[in-house]
Steps between C-alpha positions, in 0.01 A plus 500: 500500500444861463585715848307725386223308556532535902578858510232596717280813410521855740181746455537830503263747577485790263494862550088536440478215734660702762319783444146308511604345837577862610219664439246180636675556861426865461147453407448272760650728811330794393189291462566341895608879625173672299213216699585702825574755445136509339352368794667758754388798238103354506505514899672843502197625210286356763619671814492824339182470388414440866673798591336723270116361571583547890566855437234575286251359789701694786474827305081455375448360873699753726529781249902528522740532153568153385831605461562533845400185628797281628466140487742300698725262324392149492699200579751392246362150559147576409390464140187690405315267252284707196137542592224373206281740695411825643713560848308542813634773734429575836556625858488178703574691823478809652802641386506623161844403485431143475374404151358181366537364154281258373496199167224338461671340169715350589411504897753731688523786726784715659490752764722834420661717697432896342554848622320843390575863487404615916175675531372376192402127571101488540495837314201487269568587145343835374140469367475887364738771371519762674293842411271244366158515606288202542158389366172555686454143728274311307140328668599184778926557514503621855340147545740337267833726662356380854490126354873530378630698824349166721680270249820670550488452858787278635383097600693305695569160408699179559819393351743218548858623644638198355457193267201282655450153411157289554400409772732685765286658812585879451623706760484912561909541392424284156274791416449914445247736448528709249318823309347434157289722322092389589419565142724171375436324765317104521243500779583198537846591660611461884502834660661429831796240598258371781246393243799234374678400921523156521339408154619292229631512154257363216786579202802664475573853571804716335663797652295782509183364363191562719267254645173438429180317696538194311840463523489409878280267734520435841824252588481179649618562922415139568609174317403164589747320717673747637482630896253815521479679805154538642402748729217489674307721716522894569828718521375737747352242726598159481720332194686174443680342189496157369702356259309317247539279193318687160284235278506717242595773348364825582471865366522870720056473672520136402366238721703172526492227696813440764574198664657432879797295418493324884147501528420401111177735557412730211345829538443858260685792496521796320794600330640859610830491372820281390480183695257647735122442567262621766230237651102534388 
């Protein structure tokens, strides 16, 4: 028999081949380094187009140089994500240092830390030139300049210190009063902290946001099965306190029924307070 017959066969690659297997592994790194690198120059676009809207409100709003507004630097974590709409700014507290950003698409907000020129935050931004003299006042705008002047007057409203979640009784430190211009403002906003002691929570409440009627309701002090303290008589003459059962659950003016757990003799109270109820 032939040997040549079992001389196995070696393949060889060829210089093109080479070269083709080259220039895939390039493609594909620079195509793996490029996806980032994409990514990290989309959330930079939309930082600085953050940036640049924040000024342009500080400068229209408090009449300084856009220019010379400072914006602190934000957290290298923190990824701003590109807004499909219009960015709400605002004051959210009395210190115009403190600036809110808002998203409504996608849903997002951030609070900034910015400084301004001294002696020229609040400034309001020239209205005439100089040398310039104005037109006669025209029928019914002393009326309309009194109507603006009373919208311009500060209002103080409610805000959430803190992230609030549903449900949890609110308490003076979980809250602050701040100054917000009457002419933007909901009626339907708390005015005082007082308005919101001891209520509760019907939804969440971010940092910052302020507080409206609806979004509390008096907190249940009194729930069924647990020991309520009732008091009952007069402070200044003569007062004692039983501890009582609660049948049910009961609200801050509520009236629940308690029961003696020795005696097993039910009687009404009225709630004043956590775990606490005064006899009728």
């Amino acid at each position: 028999m032939n040997s040549g017959m079992f001389k196995p066969s070696v393949k060889t690659s060829t210089p093109a081949q080479g070269l083709m297997q080259i220039l895939c592994l390039t493609v594909f790194w620079l195509l793996a380094i490029s996806l980032p690198l994409g990514a990290i120059a989309q959330v930079n676009s939309a930082a600085e187009s953050m940036g640049l809207q924040v000024r342009q409100w500080i400068s229209q709003t408090h009449g300084v140089n856009a220019n010379d507004v400072v914006i602190a630097p934000l957290d290298d974590r923190l990824k701003v994500q590109a807004c499909q709409k219009s960015l709400t700014v605002d004051n959210p507290f009395a210190s115009k240092e403190t600036v809110r950003v808002r998203c409504a698409e996608p849903v997002w907000q951030l609070y900034l830390q910015v400084s301004m020129p001294a002696g020229r935050v609040n400034s309001p931004p020239a209205v005439a030139s100089a040398g310039v003299q104005s037109p006669a006042t025209p029928p019914g705008s002393a009326a309309l300049q009194n109507a603006n002047n009373q919208a311009n007057v500060p209002k103080t409203i409610v805000v959430a210190r803190r992230l609030l979640q549903r449900g949890v009784i609110l308490l003076p430190e979980m809250l602050e009063e701040v100054q917000a211009s009457s002419g933007n403002v909901d009626t339907q906003l708390l005015s005082t902290v007082k308005d919101a002691h001891q209520a509760e929570l019907t939804r969440d409440i971010p940092a910052g946001q302020a507080l409206r009627v609806s979004d509390i309701r008096r907190a249940i002090m009194v729930k069924q099965g647990q020991t309520v303290m009732l008091s009952i008589g007069n402070k200044n003459e003569f007062q004692i306190s039983i501890q009582m059962e609660a049948m049910q659950d009961g609200r801050l003016g509520d009236q629940v029924k308690l029961k003696n757990p020795e005696s097993g003799r039910q009687v009404s109270g009225l709630v004043t307070g956590p775990n606490t109820a005064k006899g009728i």
